[in-house]
Residue frames as qw, qx, qy, qz and C-alpha x, y, z in Angstrom:
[[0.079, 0.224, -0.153, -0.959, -84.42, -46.71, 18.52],
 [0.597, 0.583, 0.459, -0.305, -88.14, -46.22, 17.16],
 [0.051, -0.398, 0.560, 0.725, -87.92, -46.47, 13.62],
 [0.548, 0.468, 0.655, -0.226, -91.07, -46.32, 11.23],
 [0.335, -0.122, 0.490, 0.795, -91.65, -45.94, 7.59],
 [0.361, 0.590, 0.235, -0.682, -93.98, -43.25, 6.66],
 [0.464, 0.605, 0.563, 0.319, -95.69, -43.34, 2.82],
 [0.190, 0.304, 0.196, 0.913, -95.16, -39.34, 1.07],
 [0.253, -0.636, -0.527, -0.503, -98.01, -38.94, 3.24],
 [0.083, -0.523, 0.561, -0.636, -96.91, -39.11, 6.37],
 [0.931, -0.212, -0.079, -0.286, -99.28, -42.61, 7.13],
 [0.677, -0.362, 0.637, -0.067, -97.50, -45.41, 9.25],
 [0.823, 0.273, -0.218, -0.448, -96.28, -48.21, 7.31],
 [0.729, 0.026, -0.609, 0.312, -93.95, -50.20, 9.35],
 [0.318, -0.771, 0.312, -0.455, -93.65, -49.59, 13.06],
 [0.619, 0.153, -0.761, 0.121, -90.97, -51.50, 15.12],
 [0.620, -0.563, -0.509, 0.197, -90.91, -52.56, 18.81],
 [0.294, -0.096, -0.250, 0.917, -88.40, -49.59, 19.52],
 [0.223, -0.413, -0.285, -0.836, -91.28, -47.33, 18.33],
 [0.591, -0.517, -0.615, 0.071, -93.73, -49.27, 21.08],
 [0.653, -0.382, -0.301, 0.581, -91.22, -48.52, 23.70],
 [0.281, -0.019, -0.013, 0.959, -90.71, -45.07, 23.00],
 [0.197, -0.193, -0.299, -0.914, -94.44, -44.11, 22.36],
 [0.359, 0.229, 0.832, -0.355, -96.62, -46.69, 23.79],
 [0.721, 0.223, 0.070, -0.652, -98.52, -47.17, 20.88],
 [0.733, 0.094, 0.673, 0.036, -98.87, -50.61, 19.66],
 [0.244, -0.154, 0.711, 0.641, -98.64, -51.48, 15.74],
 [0.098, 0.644, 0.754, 0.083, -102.27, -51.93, 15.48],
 [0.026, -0.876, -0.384, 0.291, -102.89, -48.41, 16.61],
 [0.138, -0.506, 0.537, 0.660, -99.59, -47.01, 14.47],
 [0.414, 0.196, 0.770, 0.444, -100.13, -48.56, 11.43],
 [0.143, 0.636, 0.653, 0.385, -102.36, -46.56, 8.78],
 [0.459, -0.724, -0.431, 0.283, -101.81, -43.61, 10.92],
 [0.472, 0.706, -0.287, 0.443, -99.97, -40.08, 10.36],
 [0.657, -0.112, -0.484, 0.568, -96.89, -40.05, 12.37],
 [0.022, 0.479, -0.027, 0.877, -97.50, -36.19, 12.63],
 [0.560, -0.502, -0.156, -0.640, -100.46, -37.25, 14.96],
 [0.873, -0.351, -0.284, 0.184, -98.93, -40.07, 17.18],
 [0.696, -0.110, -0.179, 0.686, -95.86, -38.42, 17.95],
 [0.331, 0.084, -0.112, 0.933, -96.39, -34.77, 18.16],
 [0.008, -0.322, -0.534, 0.782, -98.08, -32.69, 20.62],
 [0.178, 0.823, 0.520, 0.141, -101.65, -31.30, 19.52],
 [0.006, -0.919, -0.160, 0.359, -100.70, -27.92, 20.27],
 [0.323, -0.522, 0.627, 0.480, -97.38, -28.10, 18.09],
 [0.611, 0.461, 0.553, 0.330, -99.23, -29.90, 14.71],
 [0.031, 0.168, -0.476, -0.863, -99.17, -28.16, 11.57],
 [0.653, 0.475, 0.225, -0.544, -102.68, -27.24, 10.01],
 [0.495, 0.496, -0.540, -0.467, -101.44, -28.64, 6.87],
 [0.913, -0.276, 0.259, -0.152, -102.90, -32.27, 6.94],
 [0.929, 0.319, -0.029, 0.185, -99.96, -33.63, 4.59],
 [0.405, -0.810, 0.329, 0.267, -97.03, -31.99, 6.58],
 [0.741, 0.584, -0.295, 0.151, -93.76, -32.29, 4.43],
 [0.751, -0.434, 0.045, 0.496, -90.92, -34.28, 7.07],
 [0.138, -0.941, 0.258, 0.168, -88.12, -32.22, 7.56],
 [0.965, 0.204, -0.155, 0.061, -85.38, -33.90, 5.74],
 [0.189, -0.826, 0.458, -0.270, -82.78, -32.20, 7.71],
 [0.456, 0.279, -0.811, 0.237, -79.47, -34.90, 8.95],
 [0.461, -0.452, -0.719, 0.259, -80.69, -34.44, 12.57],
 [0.232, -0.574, -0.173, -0.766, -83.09, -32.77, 14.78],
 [0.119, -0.286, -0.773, 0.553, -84.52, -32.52, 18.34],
 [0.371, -0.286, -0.274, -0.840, -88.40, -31.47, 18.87],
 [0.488, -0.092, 0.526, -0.690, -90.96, -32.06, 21.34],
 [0.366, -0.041, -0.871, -0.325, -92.92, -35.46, 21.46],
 [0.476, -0.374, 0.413, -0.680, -95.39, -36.90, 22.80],
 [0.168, -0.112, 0.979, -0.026, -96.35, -40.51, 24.26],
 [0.305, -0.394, -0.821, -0.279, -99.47, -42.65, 24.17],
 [0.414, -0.639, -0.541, 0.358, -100.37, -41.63, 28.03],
 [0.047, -0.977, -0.197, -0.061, -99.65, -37.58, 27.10],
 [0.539, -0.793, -0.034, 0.284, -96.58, -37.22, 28.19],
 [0.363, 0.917, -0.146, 0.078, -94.12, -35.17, 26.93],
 [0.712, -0.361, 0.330, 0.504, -90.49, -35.49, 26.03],
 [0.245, 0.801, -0.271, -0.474, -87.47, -34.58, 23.71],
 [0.879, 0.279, 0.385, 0.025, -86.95, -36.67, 20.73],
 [0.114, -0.501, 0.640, 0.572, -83.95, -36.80, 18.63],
 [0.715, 0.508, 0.374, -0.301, -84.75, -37.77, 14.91],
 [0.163, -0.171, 0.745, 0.624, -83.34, -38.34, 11.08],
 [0.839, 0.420, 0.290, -0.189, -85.53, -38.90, 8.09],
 [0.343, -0.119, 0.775, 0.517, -84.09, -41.03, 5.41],
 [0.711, 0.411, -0.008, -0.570, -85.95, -39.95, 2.28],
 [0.587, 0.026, 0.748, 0.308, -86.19, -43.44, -0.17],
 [0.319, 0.481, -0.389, -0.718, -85.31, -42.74, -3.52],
 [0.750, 0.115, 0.611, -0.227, -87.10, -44.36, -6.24],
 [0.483, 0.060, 0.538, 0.688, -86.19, -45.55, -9.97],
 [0.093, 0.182, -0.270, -0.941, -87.16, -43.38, -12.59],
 [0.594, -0.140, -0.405, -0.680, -91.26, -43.51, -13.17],
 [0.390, -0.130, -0.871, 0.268, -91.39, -45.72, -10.03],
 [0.406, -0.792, -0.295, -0.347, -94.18, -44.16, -7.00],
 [0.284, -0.725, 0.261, -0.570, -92.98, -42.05, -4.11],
 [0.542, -0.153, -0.747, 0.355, -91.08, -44.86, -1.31],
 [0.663, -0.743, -0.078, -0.044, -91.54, -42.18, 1.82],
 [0.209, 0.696, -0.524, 0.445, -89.45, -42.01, 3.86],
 [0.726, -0.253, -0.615, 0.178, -87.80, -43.92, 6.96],
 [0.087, -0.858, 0.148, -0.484, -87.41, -42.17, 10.49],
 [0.547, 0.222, -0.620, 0.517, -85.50, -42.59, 13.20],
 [0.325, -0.815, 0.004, -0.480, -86.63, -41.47, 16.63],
 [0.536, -0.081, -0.620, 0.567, -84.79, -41.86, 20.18],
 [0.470, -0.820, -0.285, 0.163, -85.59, -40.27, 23.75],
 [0.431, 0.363, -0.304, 0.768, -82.87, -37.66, 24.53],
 [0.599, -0.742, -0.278, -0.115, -84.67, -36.91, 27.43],
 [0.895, -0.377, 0.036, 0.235, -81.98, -38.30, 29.58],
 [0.527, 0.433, 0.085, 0.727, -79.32, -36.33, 27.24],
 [0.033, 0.720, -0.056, 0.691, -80.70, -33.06, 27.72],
 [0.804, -0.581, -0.114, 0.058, -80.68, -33.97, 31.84],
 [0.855, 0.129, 0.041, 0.500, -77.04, -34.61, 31.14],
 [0.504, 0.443, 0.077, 0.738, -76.65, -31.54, 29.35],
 [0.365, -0.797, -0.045, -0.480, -78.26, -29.16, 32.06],
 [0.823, -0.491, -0.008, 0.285, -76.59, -31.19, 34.99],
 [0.740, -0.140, 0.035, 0.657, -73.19, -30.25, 33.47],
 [0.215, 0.679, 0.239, 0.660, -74.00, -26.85, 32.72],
 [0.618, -0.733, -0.275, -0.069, -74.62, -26.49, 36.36],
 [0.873, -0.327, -0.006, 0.361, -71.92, -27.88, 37.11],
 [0.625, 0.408, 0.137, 0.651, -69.77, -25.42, 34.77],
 [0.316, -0.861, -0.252, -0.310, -71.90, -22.71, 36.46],
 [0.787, -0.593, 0.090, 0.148, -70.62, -23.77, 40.32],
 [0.762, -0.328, 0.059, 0.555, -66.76, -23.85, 39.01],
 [0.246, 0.618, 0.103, 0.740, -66.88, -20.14, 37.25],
 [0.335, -0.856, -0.063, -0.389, -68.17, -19.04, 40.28],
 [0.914, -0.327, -0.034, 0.239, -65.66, -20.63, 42.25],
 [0.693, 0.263, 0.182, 0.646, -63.11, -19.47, 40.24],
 [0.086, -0.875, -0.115, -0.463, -64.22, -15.81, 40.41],
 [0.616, -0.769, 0.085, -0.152, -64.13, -16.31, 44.18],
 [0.885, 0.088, 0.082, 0.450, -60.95, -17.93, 44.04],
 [0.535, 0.435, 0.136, 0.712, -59.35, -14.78, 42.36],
 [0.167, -0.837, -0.039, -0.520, -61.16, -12.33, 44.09],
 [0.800, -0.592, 0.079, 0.061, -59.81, -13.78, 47.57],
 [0.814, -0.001, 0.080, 0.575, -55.97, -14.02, 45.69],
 [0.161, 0.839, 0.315, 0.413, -56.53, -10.51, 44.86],
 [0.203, -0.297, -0.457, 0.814, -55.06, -7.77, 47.23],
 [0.041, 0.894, 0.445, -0.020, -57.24, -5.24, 48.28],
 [0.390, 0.730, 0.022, 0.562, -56.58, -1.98, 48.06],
 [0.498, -0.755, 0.240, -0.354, -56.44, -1.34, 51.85],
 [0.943, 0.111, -0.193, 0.249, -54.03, -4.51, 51.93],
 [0.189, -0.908, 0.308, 0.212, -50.45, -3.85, 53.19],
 [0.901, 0.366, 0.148, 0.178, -48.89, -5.34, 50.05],
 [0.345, -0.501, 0.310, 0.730, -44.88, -3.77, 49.89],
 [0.502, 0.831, 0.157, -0.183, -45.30, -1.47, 47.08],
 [0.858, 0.093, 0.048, 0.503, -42.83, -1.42, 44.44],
 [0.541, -0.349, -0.100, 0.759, -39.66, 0.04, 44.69],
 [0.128, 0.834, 0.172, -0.508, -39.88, 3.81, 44.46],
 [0.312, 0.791, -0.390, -0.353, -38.65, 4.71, 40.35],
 [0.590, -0.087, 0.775, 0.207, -38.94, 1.59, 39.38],
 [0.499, 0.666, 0.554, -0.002, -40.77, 2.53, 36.50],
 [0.011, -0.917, 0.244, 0.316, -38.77, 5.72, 36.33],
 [0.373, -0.576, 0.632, 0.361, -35.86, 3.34, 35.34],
 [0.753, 0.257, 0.585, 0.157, -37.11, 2.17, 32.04],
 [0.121, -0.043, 0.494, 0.860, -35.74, 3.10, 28.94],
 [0.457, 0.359, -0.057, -0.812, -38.20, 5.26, 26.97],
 [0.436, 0.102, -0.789, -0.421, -38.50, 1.87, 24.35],
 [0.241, -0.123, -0.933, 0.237, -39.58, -0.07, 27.44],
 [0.113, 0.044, 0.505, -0.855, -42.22, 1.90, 29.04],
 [0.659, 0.029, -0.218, -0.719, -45.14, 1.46, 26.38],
 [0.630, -0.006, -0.762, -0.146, -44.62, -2.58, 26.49],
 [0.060, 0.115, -0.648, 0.750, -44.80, -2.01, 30.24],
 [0.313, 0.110, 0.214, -0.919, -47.96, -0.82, 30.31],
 [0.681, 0.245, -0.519, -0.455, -49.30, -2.97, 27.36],
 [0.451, 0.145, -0.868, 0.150, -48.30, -5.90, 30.06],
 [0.183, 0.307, 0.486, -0.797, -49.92, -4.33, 33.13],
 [0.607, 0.163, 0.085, -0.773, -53.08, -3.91, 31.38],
 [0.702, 0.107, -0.671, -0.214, -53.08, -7.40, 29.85],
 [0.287, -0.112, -0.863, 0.401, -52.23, -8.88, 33.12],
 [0.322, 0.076, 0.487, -0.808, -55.21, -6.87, 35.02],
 [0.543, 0.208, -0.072, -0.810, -57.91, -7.56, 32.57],
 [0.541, 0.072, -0.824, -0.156, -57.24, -11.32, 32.23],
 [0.686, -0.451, 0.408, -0.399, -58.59, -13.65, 34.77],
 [0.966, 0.022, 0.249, 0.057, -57.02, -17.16, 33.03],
 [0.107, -0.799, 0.544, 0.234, -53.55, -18.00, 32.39],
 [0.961, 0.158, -0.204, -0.096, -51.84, -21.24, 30.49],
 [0.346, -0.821, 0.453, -0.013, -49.20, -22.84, 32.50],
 [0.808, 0.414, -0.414, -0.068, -46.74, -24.78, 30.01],
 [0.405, -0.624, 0.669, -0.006, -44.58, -27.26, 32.09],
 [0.515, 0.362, -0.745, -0.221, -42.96, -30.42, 30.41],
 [0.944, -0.255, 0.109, -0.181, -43.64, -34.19, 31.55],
 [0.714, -0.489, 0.378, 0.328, -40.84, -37.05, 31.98],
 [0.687, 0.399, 0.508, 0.334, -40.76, -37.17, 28.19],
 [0.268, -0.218, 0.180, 0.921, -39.67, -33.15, 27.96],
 [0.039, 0.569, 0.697, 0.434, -43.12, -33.23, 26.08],
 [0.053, -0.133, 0.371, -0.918, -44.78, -29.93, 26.82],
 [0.151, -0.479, -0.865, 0.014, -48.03, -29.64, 28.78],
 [0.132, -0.361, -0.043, -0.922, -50.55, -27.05, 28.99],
 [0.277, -0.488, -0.800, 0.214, -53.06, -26.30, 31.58],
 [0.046, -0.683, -0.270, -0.677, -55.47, -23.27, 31.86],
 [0.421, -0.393, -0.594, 0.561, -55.36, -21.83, 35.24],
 [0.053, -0.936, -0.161, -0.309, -56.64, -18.93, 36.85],
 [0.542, 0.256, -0.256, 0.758, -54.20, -16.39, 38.52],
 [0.129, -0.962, -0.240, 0.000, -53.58, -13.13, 40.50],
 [0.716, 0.355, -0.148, 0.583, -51.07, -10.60, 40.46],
 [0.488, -0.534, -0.280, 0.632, -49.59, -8.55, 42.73],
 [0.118, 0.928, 0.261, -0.239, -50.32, -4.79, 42.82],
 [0.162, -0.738, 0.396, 0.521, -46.47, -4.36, 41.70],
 [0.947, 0.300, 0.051, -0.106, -46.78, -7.50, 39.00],
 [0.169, 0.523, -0.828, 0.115, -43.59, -8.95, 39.94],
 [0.202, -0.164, 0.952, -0.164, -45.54, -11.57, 41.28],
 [0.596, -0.050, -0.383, -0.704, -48.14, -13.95, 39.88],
 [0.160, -0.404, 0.826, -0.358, -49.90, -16.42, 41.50],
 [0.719, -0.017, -0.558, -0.413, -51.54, -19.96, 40.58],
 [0.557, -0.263, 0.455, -0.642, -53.14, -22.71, 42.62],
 [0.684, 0.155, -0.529, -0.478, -53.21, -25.95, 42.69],
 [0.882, -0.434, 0.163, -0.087, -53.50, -29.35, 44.93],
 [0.398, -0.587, 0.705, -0.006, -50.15, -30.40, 45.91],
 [0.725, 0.172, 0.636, 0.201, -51.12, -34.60, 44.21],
 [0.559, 0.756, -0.009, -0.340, -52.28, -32.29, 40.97],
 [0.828, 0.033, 0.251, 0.499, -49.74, -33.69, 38.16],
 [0.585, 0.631, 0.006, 0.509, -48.67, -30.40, 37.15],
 [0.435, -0.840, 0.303, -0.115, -47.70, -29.46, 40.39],
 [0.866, -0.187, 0.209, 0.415, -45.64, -33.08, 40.51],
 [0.737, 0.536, 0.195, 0.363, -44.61, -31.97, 37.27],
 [0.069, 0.928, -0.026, 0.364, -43.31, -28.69, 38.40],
 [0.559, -0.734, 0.373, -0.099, -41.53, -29.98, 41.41],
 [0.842, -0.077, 0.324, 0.425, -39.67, -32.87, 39.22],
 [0.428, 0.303, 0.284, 0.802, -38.52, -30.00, 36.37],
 [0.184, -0.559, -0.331, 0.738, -38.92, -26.28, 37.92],
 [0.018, -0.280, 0.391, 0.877, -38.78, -24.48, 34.26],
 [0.159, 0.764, 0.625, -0.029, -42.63, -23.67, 33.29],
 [0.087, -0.005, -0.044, -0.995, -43.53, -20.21, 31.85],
 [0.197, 0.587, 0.540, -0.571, -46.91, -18.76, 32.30],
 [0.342, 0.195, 0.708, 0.586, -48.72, -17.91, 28.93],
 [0.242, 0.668, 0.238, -0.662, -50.98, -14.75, 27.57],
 [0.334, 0.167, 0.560, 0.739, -52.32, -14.63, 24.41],
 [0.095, 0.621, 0.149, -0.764, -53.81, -10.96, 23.50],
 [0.397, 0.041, 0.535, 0.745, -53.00, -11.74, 19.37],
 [0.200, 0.690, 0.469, 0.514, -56.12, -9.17, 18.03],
 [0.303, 0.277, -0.061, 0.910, -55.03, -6.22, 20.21],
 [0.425, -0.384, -0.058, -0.818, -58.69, -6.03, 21.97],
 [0.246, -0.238, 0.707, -0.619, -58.88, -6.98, 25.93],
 [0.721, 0.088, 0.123, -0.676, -62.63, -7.34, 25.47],
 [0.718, 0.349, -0.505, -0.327, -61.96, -10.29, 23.17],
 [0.471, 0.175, -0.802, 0.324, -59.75, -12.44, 26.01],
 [0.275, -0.580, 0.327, -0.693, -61.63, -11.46, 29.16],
 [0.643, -0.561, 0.337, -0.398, -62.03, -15.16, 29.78],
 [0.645, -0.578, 0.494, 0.075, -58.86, -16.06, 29.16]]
């Protein structure tokens, strides 16, 4: 890590090798210097020549090197307290590249990207259509519920249409339970649901050594909108 101690002014007054390596300036050319000017873009200073560091825990903000070039910089400042009637210590900073982080953090967004969309497609393909020839259910089935039963009916049917993720609790050797978030689809009559997985997956094993699993929904504030993914 670059780590230099600034004076209340914001002037250089220690500058280690990590600092070098992260900036390409030398000590000679740090030293006596504000940090405001080695390390952050011209277009990005503050008119105010005596900037006041952020003392914030931690930050991220555009830098810039010796040779121009531009990056993202993670940061701390450590303000040093002094005794009573003593002069202003400054403060120490911290800097690092996070370059290479935020790479990281965009790569796996991608990546998060590619398996929602999957997933969509996934469902939409488990889906019947409507032009399907799915056996429809039996004729007065619905007729046959008791008058108590008919709202929770419905209240299920619409929870099951508007979801696209399920949790599927099955137990390991240890009876322990396990969860796992899956997507689903249900048949146009919802008597049937259906999940996916590879065949090695362990909660498939897991299913084929102990058959009893239930399929989970949780709805608990009463507004669809709130669960739509899952």
């Amino acid at each position: 890590d670059a780590i230099v101690h600034v004076c209340p002014a914001g002037t250089v007054k220690t500058w280690n090798r990590g600092a070098f390596e992260t900036f390409g300036f030398t000590a000679d050319q740090a030293l006596g210097s504000s940090l405001t000017d080695l390390v952050i873009p011209e277009h990005l200073r503050p008119l105010d020549p005596k900037p006041q560091l952020d003392r914030r825990h931690l930050r991220r903000a555009p830098a810039s090197r010796a040779d121009g070039t531009l990056f993202t910089a993670e940061f701390t400042v450590l303000e040093l307290t002094a005794n009573a009637g003593a002069p202003d210590q400054g403060a120490v900073v911290t800097l690092r590249d996070a370059s290479a982080m935020g790479e990281t953090v965009r790569t796996l967004r991608r990546r998060v990207a590619q398996l929602e969309s999957g997933m969509e497609r996934l469902v939409a393909l488990a889906r019947p259509s409507a032009s399907s020839h799915e056996p429809e259910c039996t004729p007065g089935a619905r007729d046959s519920l008791a008058d108590d039963e008919a709202p929770a009916a419905e209240l299920v049917e619409a929870l099951l249409a508007s979801q696209v993720q399920c949790v599927l609790a099955t137990t390991d050797a240890d009876l322990a339970p396990c969860q796992y978030l899956m997507a689903y689809a249900a048949s146009p009559c919802l008597r049937e649901i259906f999940v996916a997985t590879p065949l090695q997956a362990r909660k498939a094993q897991q299913m084929l050594e102990r058959p009893s699993c239930s399929l989970l929904w949780d709805n608990r504030t009463g507004r669809l909108a709130d669960h739509g993914d899952g």
